[in-house]
C-alpha positions in Angstrom: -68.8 151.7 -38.6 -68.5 149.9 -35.2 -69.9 151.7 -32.4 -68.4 153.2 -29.3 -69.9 152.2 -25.6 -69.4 154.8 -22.8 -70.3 153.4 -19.1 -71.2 155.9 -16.6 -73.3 153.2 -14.3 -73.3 154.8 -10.8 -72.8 158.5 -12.3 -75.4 160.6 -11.1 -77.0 164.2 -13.3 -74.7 166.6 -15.1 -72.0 163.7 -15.5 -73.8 161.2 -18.2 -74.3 163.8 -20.2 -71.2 165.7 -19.8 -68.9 162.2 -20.6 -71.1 161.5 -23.3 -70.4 165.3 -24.8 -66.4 164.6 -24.4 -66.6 161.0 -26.1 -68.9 162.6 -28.8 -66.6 165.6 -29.6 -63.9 163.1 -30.7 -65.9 161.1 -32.7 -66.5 161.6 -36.7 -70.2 162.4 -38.3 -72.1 159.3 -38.2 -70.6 156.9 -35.7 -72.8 156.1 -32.9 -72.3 156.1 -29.1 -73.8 153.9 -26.9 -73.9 155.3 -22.9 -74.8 153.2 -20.2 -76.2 155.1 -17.2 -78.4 154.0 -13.8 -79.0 157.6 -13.3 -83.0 157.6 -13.9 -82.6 161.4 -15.0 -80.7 160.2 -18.1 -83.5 159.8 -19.9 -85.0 163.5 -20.1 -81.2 164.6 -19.8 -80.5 163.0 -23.0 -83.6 163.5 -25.0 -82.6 167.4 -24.5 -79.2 167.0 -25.3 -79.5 165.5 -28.9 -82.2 168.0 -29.4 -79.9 171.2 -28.5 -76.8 169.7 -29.8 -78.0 168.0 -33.2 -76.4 164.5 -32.6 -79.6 162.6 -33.0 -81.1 159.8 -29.7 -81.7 156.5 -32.5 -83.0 154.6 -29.0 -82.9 154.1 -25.5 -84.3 151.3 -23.4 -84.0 150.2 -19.7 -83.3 146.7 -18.8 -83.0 145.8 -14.9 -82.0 149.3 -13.8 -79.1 149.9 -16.9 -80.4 152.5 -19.4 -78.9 152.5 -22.7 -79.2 155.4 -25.2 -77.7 155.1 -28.6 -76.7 158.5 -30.1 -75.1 159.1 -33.7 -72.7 161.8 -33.9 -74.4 164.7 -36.2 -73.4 166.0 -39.3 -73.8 162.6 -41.1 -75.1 162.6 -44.3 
């Protein structure tokens, strides 16, 4: 399954999170999402996400300033 990249560089604290929620939604359990953010708060802001909403964080790193998390959709088996 290929996976989907959302880029929200620039977007600052709820909006990551909510365009990630929107693109995730629409997506079928088990495909992955990757989100690009800038917004340092991303990385607590995700982390709680996939814990409340069951999609589950596989990683995140920084590199120079872009975060990237990668989040499968839940309800895969």
């Amino acid at each position: 399954m290929s996976e989907t990249i959302l880029d929200v560089k620039g977007m600052t604290c709820p909006l990551p999170v909510l365009r990630a929620h929107r693109a995730l939604r629409a997506m079928p359990p088990g495909a992955t999402l990757r989100v690009l953010a800038t917004d340092r708060a991303a990385v607590k802001d995700f982390q709680a996400f996939c814990r409340e909403t069951g999609h589950t964080l596989l990683a995140w790193s920084d590199e120079a300033g872009v975060l990237s998390f990668l989040i499968r959709v839940r309800g895969a088996a």
